[in-house]
N, C-alpha and C positions, 0 to 999 in steps of 0.2 A: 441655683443654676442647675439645668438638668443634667443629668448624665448623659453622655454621648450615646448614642447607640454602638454597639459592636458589631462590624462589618461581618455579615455571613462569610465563610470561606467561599470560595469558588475551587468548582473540582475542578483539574486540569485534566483534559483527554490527550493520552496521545494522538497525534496527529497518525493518518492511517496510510501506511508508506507500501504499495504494490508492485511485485519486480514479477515479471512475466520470462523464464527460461525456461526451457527446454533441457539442458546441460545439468542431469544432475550434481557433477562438483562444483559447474560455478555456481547453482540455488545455495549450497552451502558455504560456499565462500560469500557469499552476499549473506546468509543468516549469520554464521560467526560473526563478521564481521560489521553490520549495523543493526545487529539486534539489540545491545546493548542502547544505542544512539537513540534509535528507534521501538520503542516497545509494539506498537502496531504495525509493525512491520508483518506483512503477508506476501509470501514467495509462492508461486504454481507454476505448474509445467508446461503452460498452453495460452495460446490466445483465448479459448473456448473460457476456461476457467478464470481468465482474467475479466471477460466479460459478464460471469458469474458476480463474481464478486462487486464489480462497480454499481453490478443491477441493485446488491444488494444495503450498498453502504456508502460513503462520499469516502472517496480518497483523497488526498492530499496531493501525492506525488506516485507518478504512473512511470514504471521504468522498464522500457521491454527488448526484448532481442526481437532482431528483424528478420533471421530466419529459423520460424519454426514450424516444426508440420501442424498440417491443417489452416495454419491462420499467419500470415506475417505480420511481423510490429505494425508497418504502417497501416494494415486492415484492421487491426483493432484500433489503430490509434484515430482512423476514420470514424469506427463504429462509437466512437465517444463522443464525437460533436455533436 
């Protein structure tokens, strides 16, 4: 009887978690707190740079404040469709 083959591993990625604020202590109450949950977790200050990023990578979960300057949530959250 042959021997079985041995399944390759599969890498696991984390999944790439984007939080768009403006508010420097809440950026860091969102990194203390789901960084751990989340290892690709990506926090920035702007819609501008939230766009950056999406250009650049497939996110998972997109989570943004609605008022911030230059760009509000819903205008990036348009500019993603």
């Amino acid at each position: 009887m042959p021997a079985a083959a041995a399944a390759a591993p599969t890498a696991q990625v984390a999944p790439c978690v984007l939080i768009a604020e403006d508010h420097l202590d809440t950026r860091r109450v969102y990194e203390i707190g789901l960084r751990a949950m989340f290892p690709g977790l990506i926090v920035v200050a702007d819609g501008t740079a939230a766009l950056d990023v999406l250009r650049a990578r497939e996110v998972a979960v997109l989570l943004s404040d609605q008022r911030m300057p230059g760009m509000l949530g819903d205008t990036l959250l348009a500019e993603t469709a």
